[in-house]
C-alpha positions as CSV (number, residue, x, y, z in Angstrom):
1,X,20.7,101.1,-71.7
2,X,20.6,101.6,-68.0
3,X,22.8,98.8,-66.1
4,X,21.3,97.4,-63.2
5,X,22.8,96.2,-60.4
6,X,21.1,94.9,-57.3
7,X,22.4,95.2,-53.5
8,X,23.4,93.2,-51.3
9,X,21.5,93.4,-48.2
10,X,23.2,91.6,-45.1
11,X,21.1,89.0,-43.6
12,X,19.5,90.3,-40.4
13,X,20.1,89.3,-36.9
14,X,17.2,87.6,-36.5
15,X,17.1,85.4,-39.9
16,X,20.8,84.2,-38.9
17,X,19.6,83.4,-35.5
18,X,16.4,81.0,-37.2
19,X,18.7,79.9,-39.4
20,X,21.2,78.2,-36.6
21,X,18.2,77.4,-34.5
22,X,17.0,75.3,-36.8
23,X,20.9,73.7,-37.9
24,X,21.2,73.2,-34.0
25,X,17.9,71.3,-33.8
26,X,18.1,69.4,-37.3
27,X,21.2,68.2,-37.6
28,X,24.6,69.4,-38.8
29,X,25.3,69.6,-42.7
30,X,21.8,70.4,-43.0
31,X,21.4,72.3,-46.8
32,X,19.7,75.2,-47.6
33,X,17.9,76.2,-51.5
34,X,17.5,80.0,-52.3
35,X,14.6,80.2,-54.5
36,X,13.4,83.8,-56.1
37,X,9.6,84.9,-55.4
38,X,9.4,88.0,-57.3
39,X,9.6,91.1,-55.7
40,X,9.0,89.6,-52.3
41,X,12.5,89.0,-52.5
42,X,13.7,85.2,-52.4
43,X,12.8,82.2,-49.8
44,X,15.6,79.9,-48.2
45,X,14.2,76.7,-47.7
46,X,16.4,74.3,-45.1
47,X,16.2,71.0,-45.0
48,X,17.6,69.3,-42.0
49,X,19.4,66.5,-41.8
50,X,17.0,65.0,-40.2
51,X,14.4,65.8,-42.8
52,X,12.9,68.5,-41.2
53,X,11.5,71.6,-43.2
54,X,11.8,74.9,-42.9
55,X,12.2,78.2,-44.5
56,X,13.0,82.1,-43.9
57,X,12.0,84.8,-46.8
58,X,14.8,87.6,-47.6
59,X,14.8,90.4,-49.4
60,X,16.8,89.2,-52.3
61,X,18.8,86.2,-53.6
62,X,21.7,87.7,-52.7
63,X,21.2,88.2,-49.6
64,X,19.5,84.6,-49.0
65,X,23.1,83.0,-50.5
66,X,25.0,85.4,-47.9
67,X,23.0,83.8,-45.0
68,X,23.8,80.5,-46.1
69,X,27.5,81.3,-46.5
70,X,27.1,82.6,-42.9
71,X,25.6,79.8,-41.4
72,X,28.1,77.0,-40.2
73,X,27.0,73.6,-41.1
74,X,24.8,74.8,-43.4
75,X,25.8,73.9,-46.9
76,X,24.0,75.6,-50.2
77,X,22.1,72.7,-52.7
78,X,19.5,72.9,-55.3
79,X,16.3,70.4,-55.6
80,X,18.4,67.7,-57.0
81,X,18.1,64.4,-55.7
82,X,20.0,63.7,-52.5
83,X,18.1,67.1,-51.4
84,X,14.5,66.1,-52.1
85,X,15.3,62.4,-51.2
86,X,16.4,63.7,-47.8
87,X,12.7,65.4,-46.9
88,X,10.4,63.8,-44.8
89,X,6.6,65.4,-44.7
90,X,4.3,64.2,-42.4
91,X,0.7,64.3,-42.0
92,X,0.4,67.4,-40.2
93,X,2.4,69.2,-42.9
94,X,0.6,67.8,-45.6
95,X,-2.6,68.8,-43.6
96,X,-1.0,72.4,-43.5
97,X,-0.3,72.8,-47.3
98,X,-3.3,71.9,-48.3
99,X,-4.9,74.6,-46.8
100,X,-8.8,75.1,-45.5
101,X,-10.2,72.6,-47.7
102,X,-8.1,69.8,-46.2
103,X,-10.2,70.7,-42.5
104,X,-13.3,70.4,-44.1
């Protein structure tokens, strides 16, 4: 059998920047969950402390866990409890996710 490994790819410039834009206008200790899509690679989802949403897609889960590492005041979590309890969706978001048939 073949082993497989998969490689790290450093976070870009440009996702580390989003990524302390949005600690800088959140909220410090703001937490960040690095979900897999597939072979789109993996999505960081940050959640402020404030409650605020966000995300930034990667190409892999390793590299989404080295941009949290990277990230001061920007602490790794899973959907547990304190995380989703600390999300706050408004209208307008809800309006967003539910897509076109939501403007009908």
């Amino acid at each position: 059998m073949a082993e497989e490994t998969e490689k790290t790819i450093a976070p870009t410039g440009r996702q580390l920047a989003a990524a302390r834009a949005f600690v800088a206008e959140h909220g410090k200790s703001s937490k960040a969950v690095v979900e897999n899509v597939g072979r789109a690679g993996a999505r960081v989802v940050l959640v402020g402390a404030d409650g605020a949403l966000g995300d930034i897609f990667v190409p892999s889960v390793a590299t989404g866990e080295a941009l949290v590492e990277a990230v001061e005041d920007l602490e790794p979590a899973e959907w547990d409890n304190p995380t989703v309890n600390l999300v706050k969706i408004g209208p307008a978001h809800r309006r967003k996710m539910a897509g076109p048939l939501a403007r009908r």
